[in-house]
Jmol script that loads the backbone (N, CA, C; Angstrom):
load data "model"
ATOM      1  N   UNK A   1     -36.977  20.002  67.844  1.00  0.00           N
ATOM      2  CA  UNK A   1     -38.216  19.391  67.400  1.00  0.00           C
ATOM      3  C   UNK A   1     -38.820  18.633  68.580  1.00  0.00           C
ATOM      4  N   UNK A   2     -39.984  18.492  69.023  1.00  0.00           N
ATOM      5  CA  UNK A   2     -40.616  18.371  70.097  1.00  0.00           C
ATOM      6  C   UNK A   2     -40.513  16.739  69.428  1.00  0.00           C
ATOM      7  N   UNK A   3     -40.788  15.917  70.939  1.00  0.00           N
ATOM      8  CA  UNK A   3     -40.819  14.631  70.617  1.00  0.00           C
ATOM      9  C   UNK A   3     -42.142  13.886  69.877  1.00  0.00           C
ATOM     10  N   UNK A   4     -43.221  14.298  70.143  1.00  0.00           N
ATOM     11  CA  UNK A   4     -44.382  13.590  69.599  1.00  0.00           C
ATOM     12  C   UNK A   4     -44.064  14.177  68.155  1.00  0.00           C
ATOM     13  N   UNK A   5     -43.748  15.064  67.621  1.00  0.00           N
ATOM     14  CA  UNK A   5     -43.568  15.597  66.154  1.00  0.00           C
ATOM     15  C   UNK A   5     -42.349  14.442  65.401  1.00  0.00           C
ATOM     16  N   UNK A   6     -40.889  14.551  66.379  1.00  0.00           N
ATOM     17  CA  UNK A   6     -40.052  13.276  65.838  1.00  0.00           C
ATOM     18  C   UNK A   6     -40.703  12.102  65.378  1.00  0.00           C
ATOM     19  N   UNK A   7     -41.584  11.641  66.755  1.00  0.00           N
ATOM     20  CA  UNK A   7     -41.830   9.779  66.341  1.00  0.00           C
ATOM     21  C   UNK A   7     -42.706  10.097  65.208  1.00  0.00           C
ATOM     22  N   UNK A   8     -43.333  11.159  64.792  1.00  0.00           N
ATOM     23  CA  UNK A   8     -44.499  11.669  63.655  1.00  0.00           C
ATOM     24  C   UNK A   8     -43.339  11.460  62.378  1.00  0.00           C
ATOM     25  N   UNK A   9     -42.637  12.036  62.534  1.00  0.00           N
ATOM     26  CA  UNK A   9     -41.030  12.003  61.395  1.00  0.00           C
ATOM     27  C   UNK A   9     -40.756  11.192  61.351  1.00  0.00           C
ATOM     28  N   UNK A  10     -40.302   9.757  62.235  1.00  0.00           N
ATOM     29  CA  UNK A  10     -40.215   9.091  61.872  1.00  0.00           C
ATOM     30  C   UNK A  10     -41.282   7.768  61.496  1.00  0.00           C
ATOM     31  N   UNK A  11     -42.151   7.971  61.185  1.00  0.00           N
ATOM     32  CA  UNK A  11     -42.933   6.509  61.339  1.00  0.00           C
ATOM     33  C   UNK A  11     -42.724   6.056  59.278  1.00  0.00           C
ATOM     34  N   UNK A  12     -42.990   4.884  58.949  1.00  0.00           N
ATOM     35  CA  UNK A  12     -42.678   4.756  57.724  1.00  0.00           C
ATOM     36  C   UNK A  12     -44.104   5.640  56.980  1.00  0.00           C
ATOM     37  N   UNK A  13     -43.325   6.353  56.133  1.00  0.00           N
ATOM     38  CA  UNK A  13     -44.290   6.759  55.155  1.00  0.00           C
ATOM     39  C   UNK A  13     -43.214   7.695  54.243  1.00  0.00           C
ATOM     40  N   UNK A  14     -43.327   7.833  53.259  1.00  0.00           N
ATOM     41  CA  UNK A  14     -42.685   8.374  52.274  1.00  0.00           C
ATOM     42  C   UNK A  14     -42.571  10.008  52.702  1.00  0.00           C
ATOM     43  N   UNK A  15     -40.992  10.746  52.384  1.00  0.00           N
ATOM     44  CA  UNK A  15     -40.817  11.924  52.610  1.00  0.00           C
ATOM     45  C   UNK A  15     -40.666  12.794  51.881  1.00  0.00           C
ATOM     46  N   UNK A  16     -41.148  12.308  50.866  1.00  0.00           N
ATOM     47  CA  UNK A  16     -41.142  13.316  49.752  1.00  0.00           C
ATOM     48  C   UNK A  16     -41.582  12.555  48.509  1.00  0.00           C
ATOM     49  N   UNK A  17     -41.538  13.177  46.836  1.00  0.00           N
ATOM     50  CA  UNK A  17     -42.313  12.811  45.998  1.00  0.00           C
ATOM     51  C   UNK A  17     -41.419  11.677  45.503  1.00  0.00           C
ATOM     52  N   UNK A  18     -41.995  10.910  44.680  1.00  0.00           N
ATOM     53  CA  UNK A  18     -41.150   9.817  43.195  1.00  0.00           C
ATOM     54  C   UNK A  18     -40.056  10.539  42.780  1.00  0.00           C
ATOM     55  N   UNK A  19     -40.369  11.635  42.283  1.00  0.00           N
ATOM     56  CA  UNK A  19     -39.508  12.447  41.559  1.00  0.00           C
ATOM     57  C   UNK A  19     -37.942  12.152  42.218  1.00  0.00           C
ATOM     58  N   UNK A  20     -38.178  12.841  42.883  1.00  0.00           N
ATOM     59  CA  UNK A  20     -37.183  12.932  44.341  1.00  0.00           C
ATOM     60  C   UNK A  20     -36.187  11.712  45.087  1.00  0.00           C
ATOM     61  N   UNK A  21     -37.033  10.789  45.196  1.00  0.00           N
ATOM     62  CA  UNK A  21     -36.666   9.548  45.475  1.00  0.00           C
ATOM     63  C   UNK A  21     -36.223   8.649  44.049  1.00  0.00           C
ATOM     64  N   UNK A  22     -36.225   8.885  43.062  1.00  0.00           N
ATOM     65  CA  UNK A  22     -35.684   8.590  42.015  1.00  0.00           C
ATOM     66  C   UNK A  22     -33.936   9.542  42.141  1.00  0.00           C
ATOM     67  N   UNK A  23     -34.203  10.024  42.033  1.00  0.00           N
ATOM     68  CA  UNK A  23     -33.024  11.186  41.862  1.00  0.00           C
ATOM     69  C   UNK A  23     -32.065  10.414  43.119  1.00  0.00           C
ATOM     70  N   UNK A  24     -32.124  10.436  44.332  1.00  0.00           N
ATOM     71  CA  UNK A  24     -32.104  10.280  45.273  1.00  0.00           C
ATOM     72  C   UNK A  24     -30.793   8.289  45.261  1.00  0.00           C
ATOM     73  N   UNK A  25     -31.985   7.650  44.288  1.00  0.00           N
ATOM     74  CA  UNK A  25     -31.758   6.443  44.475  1.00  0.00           C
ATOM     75  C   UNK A  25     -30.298   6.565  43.007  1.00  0.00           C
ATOM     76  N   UNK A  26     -30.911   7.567  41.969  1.00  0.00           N
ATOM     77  CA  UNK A  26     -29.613   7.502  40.929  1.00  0.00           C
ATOM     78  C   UNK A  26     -28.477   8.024  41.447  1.00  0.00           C
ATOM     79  N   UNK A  27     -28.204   8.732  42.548  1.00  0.00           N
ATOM     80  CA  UNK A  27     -27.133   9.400  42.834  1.00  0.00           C
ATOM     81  C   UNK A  27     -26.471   8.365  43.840  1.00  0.00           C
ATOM     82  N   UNK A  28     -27.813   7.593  45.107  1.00  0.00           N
ATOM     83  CA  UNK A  28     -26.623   6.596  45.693  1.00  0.00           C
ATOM     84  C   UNK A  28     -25.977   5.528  45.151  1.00  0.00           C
ATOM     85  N   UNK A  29     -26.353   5.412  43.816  1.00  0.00           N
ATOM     86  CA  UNK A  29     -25.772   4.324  42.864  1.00  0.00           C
ATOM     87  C   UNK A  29     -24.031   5.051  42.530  1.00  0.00           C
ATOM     88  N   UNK A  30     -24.593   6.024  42.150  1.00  0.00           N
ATOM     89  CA  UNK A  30     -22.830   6.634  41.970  1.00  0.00           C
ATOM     90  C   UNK A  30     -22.039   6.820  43.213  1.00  0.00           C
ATOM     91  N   UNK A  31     -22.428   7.194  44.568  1.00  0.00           N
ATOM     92  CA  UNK A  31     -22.106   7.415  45.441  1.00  0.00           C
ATOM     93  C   UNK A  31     -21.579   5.980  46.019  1.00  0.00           C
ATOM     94  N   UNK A  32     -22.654   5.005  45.704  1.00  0.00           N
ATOM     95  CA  UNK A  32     -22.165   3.349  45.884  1.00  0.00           C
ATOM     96  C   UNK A  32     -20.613   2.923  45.174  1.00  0.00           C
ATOM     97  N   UNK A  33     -20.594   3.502  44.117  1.00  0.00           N
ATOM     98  CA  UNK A  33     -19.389   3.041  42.793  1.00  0.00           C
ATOM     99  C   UNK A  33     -18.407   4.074  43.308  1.00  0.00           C
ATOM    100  N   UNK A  34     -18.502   5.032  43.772  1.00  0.00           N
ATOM    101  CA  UNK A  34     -16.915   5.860  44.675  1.00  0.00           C
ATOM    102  C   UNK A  34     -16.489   5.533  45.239  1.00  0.00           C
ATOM    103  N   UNK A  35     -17.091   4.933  46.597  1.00  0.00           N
ATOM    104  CA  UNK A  35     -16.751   4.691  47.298  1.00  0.00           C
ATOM    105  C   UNK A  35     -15.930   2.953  47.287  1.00  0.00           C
ATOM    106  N   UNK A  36     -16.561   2.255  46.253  1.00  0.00           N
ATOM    107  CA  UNK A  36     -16.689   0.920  45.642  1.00  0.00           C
ATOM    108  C   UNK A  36     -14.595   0.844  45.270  1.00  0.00           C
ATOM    109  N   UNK A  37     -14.533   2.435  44.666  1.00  0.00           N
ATOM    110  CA  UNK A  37     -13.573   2.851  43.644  1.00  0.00           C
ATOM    111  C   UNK A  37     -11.980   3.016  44.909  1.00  0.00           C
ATOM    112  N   UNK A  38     -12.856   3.500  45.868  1.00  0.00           N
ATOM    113  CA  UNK A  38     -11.910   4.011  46.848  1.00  0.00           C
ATOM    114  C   UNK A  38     -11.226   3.730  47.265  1.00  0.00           C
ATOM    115  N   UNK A  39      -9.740   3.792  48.742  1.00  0.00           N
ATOM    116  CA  UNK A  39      -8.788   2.620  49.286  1.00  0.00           C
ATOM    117  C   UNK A  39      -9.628   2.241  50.714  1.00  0.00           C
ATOM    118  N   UNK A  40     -11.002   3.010  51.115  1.00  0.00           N
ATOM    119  CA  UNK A  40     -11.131   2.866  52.158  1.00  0.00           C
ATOM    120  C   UNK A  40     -11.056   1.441  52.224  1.00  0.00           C
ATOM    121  N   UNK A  41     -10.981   1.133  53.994  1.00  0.00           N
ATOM    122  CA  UNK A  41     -11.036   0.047  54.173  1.00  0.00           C
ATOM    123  C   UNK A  41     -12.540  -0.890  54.439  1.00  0.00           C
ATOM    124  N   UNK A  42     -12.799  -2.122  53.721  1.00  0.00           N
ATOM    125  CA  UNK A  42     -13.919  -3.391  53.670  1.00  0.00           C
ATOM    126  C   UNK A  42     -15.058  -2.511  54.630  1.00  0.00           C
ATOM    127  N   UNK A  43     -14.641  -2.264  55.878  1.00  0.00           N
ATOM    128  CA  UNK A  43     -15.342  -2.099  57.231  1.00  0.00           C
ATOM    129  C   UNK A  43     -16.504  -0.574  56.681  1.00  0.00           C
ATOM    130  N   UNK A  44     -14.997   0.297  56.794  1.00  0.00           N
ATOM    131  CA  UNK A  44     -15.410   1.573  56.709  1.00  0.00           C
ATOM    132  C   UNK A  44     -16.601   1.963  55.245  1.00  0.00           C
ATOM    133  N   UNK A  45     -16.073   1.110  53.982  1.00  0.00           N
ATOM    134  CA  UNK A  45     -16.953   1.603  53.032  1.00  0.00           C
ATOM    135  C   UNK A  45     -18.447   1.082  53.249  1.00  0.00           C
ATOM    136  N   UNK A  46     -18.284  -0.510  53.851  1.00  0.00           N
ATOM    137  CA  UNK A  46     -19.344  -1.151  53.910  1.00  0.00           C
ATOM    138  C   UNK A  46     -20.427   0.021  54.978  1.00  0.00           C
ATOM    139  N   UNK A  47     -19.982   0.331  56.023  1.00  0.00           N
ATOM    140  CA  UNK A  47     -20.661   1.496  57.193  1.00  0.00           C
ATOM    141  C   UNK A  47     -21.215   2.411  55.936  1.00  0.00           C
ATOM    142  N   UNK A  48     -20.500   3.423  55.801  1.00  0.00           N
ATOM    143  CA  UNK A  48     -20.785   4.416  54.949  1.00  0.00           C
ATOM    144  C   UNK A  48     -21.915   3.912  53.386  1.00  0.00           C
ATOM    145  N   UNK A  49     -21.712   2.695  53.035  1.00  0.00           N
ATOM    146  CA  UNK A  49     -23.058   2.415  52.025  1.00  0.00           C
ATOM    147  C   UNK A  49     -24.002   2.218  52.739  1.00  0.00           C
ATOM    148  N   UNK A  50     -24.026   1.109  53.531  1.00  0.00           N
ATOM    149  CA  UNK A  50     -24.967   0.872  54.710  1.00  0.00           C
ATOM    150  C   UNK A  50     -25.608   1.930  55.051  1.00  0.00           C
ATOM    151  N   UNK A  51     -24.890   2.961  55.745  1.00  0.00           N
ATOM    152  CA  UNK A  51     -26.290   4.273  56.519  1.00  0.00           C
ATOM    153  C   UNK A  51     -26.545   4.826  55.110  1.00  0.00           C
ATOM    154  N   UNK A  52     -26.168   5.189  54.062  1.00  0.00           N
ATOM    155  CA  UNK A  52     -26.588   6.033  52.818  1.00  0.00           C
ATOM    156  C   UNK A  52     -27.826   5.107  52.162  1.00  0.00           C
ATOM    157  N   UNK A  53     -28.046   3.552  52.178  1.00  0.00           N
ATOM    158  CA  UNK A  53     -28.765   3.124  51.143  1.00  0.00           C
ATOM    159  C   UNK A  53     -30.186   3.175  52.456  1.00  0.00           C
ATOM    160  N   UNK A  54     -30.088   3.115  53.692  1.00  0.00           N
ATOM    161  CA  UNK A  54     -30.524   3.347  54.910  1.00  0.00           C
ATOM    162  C   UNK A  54     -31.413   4.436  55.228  1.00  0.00           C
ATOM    163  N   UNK A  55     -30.527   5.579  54.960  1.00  0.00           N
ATOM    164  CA  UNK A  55     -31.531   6.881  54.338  1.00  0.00           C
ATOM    165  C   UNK A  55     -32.113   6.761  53.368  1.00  0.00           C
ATOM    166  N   UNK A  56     -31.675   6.443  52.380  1.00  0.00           N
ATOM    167  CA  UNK A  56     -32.357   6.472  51.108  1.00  0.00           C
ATOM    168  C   UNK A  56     -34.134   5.539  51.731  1.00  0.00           C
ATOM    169  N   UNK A  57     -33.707   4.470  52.057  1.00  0.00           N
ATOM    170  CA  UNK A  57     -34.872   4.133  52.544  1.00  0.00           C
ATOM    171  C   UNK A  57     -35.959   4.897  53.234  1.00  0.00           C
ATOM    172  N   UNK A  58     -35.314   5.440  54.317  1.00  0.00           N
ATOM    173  CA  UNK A  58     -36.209   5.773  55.155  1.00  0.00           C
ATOM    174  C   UNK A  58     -36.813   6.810  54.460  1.00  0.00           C
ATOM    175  N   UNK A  59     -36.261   7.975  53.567  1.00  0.00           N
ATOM    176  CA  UNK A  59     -36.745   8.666  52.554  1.00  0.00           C
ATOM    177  C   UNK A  59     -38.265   8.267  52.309  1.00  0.00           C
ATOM    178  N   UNK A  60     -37.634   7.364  51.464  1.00  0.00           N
ATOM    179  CA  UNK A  60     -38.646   6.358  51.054  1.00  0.00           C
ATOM    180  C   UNK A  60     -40.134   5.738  52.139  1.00  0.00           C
ATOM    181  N   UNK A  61     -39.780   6.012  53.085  1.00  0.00           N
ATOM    182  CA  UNK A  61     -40.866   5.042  53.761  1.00  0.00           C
ATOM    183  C   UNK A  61     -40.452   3.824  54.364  1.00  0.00           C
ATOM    184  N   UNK A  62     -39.183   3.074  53.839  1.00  0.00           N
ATOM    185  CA  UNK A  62     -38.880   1.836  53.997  1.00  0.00           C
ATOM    186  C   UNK A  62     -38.181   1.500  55.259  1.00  0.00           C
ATOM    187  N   UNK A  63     -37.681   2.384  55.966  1.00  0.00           N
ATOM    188  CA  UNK A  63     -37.016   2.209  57.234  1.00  0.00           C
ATOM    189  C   UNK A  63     -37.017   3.022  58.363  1.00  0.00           C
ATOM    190  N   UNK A  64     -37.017   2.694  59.399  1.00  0.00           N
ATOM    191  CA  UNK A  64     -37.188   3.282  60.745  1.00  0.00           C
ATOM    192  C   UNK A  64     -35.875   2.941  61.668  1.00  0.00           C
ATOM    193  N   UNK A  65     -35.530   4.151  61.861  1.00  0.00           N
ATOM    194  CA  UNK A  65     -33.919   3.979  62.603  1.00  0.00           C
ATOM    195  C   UNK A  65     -34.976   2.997  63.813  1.00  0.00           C
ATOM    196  N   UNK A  66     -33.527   2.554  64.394  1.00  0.00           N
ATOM    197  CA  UNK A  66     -33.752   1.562  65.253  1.00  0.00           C
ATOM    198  C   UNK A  66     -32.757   1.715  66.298  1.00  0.00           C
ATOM    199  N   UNK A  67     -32.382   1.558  67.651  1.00  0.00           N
ATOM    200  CA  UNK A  67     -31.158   1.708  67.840  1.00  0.00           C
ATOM    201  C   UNK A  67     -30.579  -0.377  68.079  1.00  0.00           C
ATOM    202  N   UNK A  68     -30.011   0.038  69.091  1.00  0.00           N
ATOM    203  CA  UNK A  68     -29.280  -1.838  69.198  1.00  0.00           C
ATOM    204  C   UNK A  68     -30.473  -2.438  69.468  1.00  0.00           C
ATOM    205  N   UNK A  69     -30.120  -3.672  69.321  1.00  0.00           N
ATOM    206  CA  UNK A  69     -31.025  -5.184  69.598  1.00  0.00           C
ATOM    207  C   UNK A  69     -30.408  -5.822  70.978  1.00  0.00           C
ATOM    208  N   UNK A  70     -31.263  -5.114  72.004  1.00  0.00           N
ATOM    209  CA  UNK A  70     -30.431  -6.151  73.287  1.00  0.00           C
ATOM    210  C   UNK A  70     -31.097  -7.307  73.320  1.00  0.00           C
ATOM    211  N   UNK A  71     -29.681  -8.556  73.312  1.00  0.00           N
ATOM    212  CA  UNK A  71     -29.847  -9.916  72.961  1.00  0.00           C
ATOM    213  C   UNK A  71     -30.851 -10.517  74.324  1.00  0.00           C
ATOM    214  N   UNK A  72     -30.581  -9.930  74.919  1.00  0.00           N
ATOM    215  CA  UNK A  72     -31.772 -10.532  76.347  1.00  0.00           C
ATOM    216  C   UNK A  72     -33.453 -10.213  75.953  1.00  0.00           C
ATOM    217  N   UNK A  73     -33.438  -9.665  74.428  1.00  0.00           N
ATOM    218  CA  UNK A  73     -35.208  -9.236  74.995  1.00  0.00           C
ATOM    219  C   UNK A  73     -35.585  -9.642  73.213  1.00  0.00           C
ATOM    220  N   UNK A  74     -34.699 -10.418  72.509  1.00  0.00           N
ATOM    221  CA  UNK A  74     -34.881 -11.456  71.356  1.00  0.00           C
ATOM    222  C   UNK A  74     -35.365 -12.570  72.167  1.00  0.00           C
ATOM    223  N   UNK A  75     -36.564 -12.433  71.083  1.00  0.00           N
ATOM    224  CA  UNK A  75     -37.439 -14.323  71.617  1.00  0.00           C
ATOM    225  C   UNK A  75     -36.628 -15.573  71.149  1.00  0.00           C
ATOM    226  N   UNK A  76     -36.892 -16.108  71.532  1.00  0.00           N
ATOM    227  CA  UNK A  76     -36.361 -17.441  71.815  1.00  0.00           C
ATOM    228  C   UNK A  76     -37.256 -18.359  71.022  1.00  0.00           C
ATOM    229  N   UNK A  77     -37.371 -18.827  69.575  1.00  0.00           N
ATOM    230  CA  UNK A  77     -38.357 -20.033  69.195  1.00  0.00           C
ATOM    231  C   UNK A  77     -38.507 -20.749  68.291  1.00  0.00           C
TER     232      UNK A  77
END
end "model"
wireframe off; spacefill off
backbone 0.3
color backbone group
């Protein structure tokens, strides 16, 4: 995928219909409670809900990957 088309992919705006994003949001609820259910460990389940409710967002419109926050270029105020 060419790059000006990516940052086009990613900018916030919804990726599909209600419909969809309903469905979407009922399934990471169960997907939340498996993993909830599971032996993984605190770290690992917390990661794995984290990027899933993450997508779900960005789905949505609501989020834009980001990569790190280098602490030298946070304002100060």
């Amino acid at each position: 995928m060419p790059t000006n088309n990516l940052s086009n992919f990613m900018e916030s705006s919804m990726k599909t219909n209600q419909k969809t994003v309903e469905e979407l949001e009922r399934l990471l609820a169960d997907y939340i409670q498996v993993i909830e259910a599971s032996d993984l460990r605190h770290l690992s389940a917390n990661m794995y809900m984290t990027q899933s409710i993450n997508f779900v967002r960005w789905v949505k419109g609501d989020y834009v990957p980001k990569g790190r926050t280098n602490k030298s270029e946070i304002a100060v105020g």
